[in-house]
MDTraj code that builds the backbone (N, CA, C; nanometers):
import mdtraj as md
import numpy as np

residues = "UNK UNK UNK UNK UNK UNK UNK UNK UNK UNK UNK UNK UNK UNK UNK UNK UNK UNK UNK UNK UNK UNK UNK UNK UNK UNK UNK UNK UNK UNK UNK UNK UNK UNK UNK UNK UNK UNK UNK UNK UNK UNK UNK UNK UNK UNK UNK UNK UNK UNK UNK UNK UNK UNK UNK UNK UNK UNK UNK UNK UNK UNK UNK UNK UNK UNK UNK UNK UNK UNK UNK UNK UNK UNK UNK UNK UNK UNK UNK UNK UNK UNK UNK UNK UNK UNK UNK UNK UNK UNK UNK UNK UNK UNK UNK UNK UNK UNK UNK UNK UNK UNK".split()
xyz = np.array([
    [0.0819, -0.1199, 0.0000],
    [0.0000, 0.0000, 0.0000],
    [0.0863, 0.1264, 0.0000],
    [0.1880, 0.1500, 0.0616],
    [0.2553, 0.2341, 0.0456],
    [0.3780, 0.2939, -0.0437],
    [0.3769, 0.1732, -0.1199],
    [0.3875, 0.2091, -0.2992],
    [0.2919, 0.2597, -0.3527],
    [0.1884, 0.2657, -0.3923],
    [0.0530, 0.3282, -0.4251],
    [0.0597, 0.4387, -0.3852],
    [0.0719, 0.4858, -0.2754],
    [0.0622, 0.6204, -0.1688],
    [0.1817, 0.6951, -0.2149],
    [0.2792, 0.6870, -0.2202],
    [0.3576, 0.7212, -0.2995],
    [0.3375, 0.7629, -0.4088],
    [0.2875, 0.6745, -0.5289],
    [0.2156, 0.7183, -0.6703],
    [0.1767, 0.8353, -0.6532],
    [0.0531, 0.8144, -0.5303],
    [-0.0723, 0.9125, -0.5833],
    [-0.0214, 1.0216, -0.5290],
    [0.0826, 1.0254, -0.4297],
    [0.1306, 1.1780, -0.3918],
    [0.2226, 1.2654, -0.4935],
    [0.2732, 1.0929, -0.5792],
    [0.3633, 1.2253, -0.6844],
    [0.2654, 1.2662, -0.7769],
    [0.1809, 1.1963, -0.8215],
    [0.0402, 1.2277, -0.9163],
    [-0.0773, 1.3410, -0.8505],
    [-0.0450, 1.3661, -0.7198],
    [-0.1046, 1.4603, -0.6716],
    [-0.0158, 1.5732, -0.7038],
    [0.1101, 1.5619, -0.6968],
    [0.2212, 1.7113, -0.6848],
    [0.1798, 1.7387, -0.8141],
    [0.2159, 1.6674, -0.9803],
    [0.1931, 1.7055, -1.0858],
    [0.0500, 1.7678, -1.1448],
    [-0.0445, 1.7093, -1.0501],
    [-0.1389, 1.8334, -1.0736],
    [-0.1309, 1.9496, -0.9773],
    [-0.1036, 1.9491, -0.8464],
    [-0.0867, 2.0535, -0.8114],
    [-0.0283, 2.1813, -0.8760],
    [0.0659, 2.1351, -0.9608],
    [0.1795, 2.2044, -1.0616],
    [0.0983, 2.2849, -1.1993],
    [-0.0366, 2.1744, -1.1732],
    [-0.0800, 2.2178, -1.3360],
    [-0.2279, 2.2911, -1.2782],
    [-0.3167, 2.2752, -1.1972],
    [-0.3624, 2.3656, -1.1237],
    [-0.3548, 2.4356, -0.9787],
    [-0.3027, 2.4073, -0.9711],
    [-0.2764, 2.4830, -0.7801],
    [-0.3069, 2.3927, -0.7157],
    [-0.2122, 2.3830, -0.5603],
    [-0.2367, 2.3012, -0.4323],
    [-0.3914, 2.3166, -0.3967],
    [-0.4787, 2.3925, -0.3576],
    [-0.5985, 2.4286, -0.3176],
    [-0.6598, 2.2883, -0.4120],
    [-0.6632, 2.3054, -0.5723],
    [-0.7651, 2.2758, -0.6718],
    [-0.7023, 2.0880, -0.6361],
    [-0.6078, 2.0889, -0.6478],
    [-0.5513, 1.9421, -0.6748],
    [-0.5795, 1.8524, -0.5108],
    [-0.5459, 1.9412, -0.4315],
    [-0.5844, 1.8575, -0.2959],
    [-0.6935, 1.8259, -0.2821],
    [-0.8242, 1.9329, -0.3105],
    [-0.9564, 1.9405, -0.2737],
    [-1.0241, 1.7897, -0.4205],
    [-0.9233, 1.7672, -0.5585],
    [-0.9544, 1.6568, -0.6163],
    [-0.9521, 1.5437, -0.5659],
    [-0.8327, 1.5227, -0.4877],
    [-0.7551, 1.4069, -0.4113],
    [-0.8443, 1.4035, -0.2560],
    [-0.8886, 1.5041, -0.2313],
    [-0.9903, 1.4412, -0.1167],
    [-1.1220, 1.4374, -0.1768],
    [-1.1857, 1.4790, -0.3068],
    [-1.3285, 1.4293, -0.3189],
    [-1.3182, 1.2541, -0.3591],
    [-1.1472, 1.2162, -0.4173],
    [-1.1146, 1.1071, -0.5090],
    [-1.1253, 0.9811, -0.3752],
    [-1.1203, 1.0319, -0.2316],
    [-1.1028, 0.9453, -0.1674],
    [-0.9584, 0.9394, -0.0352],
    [-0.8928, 0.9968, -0.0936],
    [-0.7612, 1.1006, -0.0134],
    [-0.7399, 1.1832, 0.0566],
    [-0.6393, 1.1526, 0.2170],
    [-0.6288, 1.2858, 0.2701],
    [-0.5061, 1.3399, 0.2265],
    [-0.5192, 1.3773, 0.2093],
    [-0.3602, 1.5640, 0.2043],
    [-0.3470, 1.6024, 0.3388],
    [-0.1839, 1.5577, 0.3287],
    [-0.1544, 1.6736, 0.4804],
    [-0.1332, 1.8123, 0.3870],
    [-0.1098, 1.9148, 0.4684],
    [-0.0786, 2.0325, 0.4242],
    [0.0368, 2.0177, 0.3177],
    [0.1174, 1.9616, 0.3556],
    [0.2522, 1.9396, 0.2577],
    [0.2412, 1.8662, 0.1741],
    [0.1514, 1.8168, 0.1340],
    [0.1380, 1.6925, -0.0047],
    [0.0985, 1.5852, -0.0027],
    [0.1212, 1.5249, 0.1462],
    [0.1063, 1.3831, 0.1733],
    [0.0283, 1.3243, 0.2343],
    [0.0176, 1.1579, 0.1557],
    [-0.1314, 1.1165, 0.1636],
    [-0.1492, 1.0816, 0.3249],
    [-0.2306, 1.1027, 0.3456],
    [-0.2802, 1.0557, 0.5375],
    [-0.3552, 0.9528, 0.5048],
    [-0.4537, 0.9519, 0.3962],
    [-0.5482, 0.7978, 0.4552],
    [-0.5665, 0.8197, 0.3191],
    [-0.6195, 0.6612, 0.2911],
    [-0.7126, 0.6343, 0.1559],
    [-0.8070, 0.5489, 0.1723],
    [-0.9350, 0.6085, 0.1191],
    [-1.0913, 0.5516, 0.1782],
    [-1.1313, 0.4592, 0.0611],
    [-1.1271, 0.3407, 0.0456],
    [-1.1355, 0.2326, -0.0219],
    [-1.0209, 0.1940, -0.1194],
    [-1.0900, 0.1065, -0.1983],
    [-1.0096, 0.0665, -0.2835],
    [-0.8635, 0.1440, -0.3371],
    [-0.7422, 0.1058, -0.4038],
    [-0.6877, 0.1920, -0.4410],
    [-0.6680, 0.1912, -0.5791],
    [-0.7784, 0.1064, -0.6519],
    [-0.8154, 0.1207, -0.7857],
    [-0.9238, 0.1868, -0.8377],
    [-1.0466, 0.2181, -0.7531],
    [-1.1691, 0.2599, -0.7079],
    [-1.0956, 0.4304, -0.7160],
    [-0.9936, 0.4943, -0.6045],
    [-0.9504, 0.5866, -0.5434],
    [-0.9070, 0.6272, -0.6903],
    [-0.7993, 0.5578, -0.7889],
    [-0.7435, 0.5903, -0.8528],
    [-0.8445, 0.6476, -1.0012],
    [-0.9249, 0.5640, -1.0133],
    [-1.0118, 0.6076, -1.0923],
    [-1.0846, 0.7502, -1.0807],
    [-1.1221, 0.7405, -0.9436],
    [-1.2231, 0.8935, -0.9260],
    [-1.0955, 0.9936, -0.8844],
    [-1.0077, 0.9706, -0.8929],
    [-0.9023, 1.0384, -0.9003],
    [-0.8888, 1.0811, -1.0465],
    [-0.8478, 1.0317, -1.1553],
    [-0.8607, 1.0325, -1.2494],
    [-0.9733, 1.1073, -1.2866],
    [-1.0599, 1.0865, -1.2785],
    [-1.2118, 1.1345, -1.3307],
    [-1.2263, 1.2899, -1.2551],
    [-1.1853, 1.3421, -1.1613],
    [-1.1883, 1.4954, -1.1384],
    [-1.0393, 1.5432, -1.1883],
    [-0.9016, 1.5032, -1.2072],
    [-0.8228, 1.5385, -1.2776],
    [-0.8160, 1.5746, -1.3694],
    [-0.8988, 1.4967, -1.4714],
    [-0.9383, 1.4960, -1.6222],
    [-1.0877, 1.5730, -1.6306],
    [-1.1593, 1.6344, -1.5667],
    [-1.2915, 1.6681, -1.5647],
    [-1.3187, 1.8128, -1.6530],
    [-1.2015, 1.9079, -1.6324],
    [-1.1837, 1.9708, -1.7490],
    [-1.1179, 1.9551, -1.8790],
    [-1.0735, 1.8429, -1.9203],
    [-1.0116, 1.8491, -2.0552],
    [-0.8788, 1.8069, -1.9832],
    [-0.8122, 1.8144, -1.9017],
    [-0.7040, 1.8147, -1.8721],
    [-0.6394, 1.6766, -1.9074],
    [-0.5810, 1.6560, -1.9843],
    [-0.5304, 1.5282, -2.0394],
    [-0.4201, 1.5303, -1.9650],
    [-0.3243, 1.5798, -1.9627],
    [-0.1615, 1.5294, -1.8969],
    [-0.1804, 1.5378, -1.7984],
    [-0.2850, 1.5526, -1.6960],
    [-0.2809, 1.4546, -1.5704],
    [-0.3487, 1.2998, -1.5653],
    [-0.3681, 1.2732, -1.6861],
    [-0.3831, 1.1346, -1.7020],
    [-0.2817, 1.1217, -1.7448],
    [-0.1561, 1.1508, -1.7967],
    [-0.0309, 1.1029, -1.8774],
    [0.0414, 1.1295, -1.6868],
    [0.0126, 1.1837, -1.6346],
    [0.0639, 1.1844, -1.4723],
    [0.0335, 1.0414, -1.3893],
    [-0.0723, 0.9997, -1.4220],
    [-0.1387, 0.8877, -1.3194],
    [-0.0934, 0.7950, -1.3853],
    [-0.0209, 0.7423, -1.5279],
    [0.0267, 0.6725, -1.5960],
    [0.1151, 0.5491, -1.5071],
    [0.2172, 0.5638, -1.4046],
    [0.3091, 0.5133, -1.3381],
    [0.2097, 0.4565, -1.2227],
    [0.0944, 0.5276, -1.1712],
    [-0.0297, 0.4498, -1.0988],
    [-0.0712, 0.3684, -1.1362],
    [-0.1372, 0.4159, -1.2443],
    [-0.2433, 0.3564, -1.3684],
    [-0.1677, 0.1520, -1.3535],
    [-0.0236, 0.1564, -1.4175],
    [0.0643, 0.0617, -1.4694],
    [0.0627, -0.0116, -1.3622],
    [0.1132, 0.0323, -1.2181],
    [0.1226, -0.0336, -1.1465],
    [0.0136, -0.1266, -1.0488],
    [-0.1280, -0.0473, -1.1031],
    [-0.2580, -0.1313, -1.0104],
    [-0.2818, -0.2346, -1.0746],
    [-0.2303, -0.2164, -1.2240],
    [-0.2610, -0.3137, -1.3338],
    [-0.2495, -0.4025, -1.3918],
    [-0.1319, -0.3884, -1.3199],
    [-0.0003, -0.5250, -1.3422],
    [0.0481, -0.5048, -1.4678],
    [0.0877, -0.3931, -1.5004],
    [0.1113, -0.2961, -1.6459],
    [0.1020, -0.3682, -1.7658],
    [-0.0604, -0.3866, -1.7596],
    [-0.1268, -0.4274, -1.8899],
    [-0.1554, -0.3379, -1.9541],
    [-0.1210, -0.2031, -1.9129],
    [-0.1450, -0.0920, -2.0104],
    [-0.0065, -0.0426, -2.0418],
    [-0.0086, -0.0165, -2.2331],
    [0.0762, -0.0028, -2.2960],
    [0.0388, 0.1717, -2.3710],
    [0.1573, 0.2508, -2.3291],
    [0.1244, 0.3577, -2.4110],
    [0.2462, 0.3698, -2.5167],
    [0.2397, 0.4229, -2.6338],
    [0.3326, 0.4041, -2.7457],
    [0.3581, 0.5409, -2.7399],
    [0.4980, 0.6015, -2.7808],
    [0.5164, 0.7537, -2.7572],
    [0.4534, 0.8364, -2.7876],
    [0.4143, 0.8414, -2.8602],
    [0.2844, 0.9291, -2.9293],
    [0.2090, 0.9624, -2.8782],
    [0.1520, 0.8722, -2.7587],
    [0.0688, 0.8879, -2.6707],
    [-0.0915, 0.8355, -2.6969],
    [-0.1082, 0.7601, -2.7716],
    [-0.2102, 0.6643, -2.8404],
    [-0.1795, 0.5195, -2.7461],
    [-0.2706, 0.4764, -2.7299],
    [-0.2782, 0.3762, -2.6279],
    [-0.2619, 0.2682, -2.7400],
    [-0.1677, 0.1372, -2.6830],
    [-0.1259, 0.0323, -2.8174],
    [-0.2403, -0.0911, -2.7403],
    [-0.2705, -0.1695, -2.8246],
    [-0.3343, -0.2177, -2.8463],
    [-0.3071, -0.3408, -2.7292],
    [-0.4113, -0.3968, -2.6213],
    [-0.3851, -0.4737, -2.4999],
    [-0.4567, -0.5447, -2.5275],
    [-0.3896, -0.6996, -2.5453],
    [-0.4042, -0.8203, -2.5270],
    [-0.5607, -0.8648, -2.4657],
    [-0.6166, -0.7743, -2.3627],
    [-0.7371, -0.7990, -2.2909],
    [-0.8704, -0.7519, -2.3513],
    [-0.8116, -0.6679, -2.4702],
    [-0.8984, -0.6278, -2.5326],
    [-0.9338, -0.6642, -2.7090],
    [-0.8300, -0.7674, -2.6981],
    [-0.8867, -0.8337, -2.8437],
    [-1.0095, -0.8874, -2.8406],
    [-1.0755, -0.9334, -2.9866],
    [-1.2065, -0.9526, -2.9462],
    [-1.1798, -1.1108, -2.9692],
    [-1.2974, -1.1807, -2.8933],
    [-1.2300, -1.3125, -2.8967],
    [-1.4003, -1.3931, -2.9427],
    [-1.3354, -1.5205, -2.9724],
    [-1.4284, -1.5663, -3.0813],
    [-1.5093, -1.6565, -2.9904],
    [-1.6336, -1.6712, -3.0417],
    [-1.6836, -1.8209, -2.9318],
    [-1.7715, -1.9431, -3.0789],
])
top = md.Topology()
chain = top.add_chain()
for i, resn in enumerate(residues, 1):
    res = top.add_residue(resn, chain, resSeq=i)
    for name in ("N", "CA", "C"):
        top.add_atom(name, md.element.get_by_symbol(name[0]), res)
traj = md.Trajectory(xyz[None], top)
């Protein structure tokens, strides 16, 4: 768990960076997260794939794409890095999502 916590605090700093401490903390505690004053996570209220998602989902809520290219190193690691991004930044094509025949 405290690999994760880690993640989400550096994925918290990089939005902080891209909208302000106020906007990015107050995401990270609707996402499920406490913020100490200084950045760091105090608690996480369920899941930390659950957390990471609605994390995601107010990060990205304006358009903001490169804080999903931020949660990327999260993203990989809840996932058992079945997610593949190609430089470009186009998501490559995952094995889990071929379509399969019956």
């Amino acid at each position: 768990m405290e690999k994760f916590l880690a993640l989400f605090e550096n994925a918290i700093k990089k939005q902080a960076e891209l909208v302000g401490e106020e906007i990015a903390f107050q995401q990270a505690k609707k996402a499920g997260l406490g913020v100490s004053p200084e950045g760091h996570i105090v608690s996480c209220t369920g899941h930390p794939q659950l957390v990471l998602l609605r994390l995601i989902k107010y990060f990205t809520a304006g358009g903001n794409l490169l804080a999903l290219v931020e949660c990327m190193a999260l993203i990989n690691e809840l996932v058992g890095n079945e997610v593949n991004v190609v430089e470009d930044g186009q998501a490559a094509k995952a094995e889990q999502l071929q379509p399969t025949e019956h």
